[in-house]
N, C-alpha and C positions, 0 to 999 in steps of 0.2 A: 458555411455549411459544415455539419459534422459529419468525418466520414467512419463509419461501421467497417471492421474487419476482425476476421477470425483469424485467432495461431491454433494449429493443429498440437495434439499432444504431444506427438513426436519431438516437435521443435521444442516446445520446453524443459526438453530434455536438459537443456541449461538455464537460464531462467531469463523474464524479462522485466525490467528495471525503469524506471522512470525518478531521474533526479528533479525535474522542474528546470535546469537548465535551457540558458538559450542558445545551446547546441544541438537543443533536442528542439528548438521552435516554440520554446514559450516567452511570453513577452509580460511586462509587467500588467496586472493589471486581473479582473475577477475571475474566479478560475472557471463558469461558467461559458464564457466567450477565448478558452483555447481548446484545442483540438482534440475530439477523443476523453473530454470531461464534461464533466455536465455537478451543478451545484445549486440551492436555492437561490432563487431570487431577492426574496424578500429580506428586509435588516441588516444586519453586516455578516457577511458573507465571505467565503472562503475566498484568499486573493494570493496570487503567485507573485512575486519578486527573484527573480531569476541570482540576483547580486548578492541577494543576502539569503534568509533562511531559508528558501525555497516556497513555501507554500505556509501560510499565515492565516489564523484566526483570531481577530482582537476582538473583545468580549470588555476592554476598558472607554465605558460608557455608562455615566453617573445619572443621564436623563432617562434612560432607560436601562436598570442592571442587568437584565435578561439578554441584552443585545447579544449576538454572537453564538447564545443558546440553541441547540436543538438543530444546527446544522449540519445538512448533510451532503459529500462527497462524491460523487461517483466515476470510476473510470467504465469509460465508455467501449473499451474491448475487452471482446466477448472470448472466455477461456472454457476448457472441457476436459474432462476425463474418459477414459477408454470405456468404463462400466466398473461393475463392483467389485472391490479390492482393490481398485486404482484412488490415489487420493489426490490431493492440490492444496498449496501452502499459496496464503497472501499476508506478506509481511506489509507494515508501516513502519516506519523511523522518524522518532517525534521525541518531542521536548515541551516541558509546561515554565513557561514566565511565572513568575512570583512565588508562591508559598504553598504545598498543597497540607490542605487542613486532612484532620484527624478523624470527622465524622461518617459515618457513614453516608456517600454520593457517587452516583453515577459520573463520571468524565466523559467517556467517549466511547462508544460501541464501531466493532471492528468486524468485515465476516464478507460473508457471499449472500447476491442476492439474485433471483431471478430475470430482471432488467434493470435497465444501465440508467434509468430516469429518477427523478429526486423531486418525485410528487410527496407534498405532506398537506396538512391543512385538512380539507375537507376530503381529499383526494390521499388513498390508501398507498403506502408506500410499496415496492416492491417485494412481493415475498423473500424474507431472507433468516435468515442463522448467522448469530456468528453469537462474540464474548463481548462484555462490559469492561472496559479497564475504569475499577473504581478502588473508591478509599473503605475503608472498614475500621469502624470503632477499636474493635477488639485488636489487642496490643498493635494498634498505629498502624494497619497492610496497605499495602498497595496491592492491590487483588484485582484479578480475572474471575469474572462474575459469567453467571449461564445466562442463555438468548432471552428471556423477559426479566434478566435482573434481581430473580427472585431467591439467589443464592451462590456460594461460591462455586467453580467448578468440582470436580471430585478427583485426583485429592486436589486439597487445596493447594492454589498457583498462587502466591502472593511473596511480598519482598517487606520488608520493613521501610515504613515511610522515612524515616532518619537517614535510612542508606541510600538517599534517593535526590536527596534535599541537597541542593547545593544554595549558595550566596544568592539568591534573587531568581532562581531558576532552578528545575527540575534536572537529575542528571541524562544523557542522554540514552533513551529509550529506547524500543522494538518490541513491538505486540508481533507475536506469528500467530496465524489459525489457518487449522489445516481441518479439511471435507474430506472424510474418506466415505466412498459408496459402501454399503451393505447391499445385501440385496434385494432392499425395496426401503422406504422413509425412515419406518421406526429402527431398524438397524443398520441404519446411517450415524456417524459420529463426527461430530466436528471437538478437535482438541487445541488446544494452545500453548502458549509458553511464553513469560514477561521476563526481558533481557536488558540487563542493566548494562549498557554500550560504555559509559565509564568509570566502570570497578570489575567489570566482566562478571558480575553474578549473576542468578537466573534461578527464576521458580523455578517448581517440579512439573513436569506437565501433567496439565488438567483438563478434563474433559464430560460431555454430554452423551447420552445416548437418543438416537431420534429428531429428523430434521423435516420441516416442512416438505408435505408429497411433491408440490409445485416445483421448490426445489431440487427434489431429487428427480425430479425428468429433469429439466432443464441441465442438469450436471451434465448429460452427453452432449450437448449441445452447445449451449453458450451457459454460461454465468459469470457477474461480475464484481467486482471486489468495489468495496466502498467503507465509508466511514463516516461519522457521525456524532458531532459534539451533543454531550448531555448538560447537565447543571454544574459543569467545572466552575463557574466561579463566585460555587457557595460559600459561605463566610465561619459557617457553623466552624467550632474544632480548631480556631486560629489559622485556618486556612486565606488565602486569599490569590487564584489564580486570576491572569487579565489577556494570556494567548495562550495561543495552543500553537507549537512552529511541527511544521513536517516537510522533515528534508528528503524524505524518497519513498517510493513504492515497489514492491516486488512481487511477483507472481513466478511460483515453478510449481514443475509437476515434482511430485512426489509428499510423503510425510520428513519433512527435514527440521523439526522441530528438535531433534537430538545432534542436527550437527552445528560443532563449535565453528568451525572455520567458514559457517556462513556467508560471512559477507567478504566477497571479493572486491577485486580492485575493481578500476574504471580507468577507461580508455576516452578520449574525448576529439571529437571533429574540429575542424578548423573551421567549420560553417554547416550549415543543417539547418532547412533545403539544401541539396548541394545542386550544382548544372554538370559540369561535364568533370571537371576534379578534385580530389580532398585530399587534404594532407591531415595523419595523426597525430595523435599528443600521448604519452605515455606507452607507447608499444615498441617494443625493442626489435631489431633489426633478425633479420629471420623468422620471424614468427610468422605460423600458419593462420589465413585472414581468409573466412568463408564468408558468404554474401546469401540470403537468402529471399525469399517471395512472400507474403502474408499465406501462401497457403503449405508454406513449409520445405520449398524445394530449392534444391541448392540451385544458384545460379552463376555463381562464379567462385573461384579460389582462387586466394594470390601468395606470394610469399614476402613477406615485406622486406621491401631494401633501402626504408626512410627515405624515399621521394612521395611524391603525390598517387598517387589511385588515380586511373583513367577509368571514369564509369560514365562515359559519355554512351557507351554502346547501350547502356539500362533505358528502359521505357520510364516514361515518367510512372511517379507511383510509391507507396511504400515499401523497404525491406528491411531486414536486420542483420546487422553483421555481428560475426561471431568471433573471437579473438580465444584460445585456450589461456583458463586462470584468468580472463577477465569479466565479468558482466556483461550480457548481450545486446546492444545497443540498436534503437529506431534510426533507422536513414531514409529520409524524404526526398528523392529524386526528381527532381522539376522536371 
């Protein structure tokens, strides 16, 4: 059974993260039967490997080339903004297998949608906004494209495909897109930014003006971050992609598209579900260690003295803990 929970805006005051990790309770295997995701069914489909990339899309299949095409992601918690001038970033961390060609093609569309389901086919997807991460003819880009693909953001976000290309593999990636409310649809903006993880360069950020009405009620409420492969492994342009790997997802409140020192460390459990104690990985001795509710309220602090965590006193159920300078982490309470 999948379970449905809201984070309050407040608590994203730092952010929440999801490695694919089986720390975090993911097991190998499609990424629509774990927890709080939801992905097509049909063809080959998105699939978690906790050991290696994290989360995997193989599209190398010669009986049908299309395989792996046009699939779509969803996490299935639900995030909000206060109202308008409030905004929300949802980062991916990803890498493309083999060669990306020159021509102009969709890859993969990234954004916010109004529910957390991953109807296609005959069945209308959820209303949603976000950007295209595709290639563009015109001197070799790697470009962030607007919500129907019909152009580049404004100014142009793009990197040069050469800077990007390493031996057999793309170098690694980070799409951000950030919602900020106006005060009503059409003066709504969703902006972006494509971040090249190793050579540290990064577009300019690029953006839209104008977001589906649906969507913007749903901003205060719940909306969900998802993704969704396009025709990555077209051939045109010398190209030739056969995965798409995505090692993490993030979700915070604010527009953080302009900060450099984004991605923080990570802290890691000794188990997750835990029962009554945990021991950490990576957290130094004194550090302040808060615990909190799915609905945002503190429940416990400790100060850490590198033994185990008694949280036997917790109700079964989900919470996340908080560690300063670290990424905010899911704990599952049996």
């Amino acid at each position: 059974m999948l379970i449905f929970f809201t984070i309050t805006t407040s608590f994203l005051t730092a952010q929440t993260t999801v490695n694919f990790t089986e720390d975090e309770g993911f097991t190998s295997g499609v990424l629509y039967n774990q927890t709080n995701w939801d992905s097509q069914f049909t063809g080959t489909t998105w699939t978690v490997n906790p050991s290696a990339a994290g989360m995997t899309l193989v599209g190398a299949n010669p009986v049908n080339p299309g395989d792996g095409e046009y699939q779509r992601a969803a996490w299935e918690q639900g995030f909000s903004v206060s109202g308008p001038g409030e905004s929300i970033t949802f980062r991916v961390d990803l890498k493309f297998l083999g060669t990306i060609g020159t021509s102009n093609n969709p890859l993969m569309k990234i954004g916010f949608s109004d529910g957390a389901d991953v109807s296609g086919g005959d069945t209308p997807f959820p209303t949603n906004n976000g950007v295209f991460l595709r290639t563009a003819n015109f001197e070799g880009q790697l470009q962030l494209g607007n919500n129907g693909n019909g152009g580049p953001l404004s100014p142009n976000a793009s990197l040069p495909i050469a800077d990007c290309q390493a031996v057999g593999e793309s170098d690694d990636l980070a799409v951000l897109v950030t919602l900020t409310l106006g005060a009503d649809a059409t003066s709504s903006t969703i902006s972006a930014i494509l971040k090249n993880l190793t050579d540290g360069t990064k577009t300019d950020i690029g953006s839209y003006e104008s977001i589906e009405p649906l969507l913007f009620t749903a901003a205060t409420s719940n909306i969900y971050g998802y993704f969704q492969s396009s025709s990555f492994k077209t051939t045109a342009g010398g190209g030739a992609l056969t995965e798409i790997q995505v090692s993490s997802v993030t979700m915070t409140a604010g527009n953080v598209l302009n900060t450099d020192s984004y991605s923080i460390s990570n802290f890691n459990f000794s188990q997750n579900p835990v029962e009554d104690t945990l021991q950490l990985r990576g957290v130094t001795t004194g550090s302040k260690i808060s615990v909190y509710n799915v609905t945002g309220a503190l429940v416990n602090n400790y100060v850490y003295d590198g033994n185990q965590l008694n949280l036997g006193h917790l109700s079964s159920g989900v919470y996340f803990m908080q560690v300063p300078g670290f990424t905010t982490q899911k704990l599952i309470k049996k």
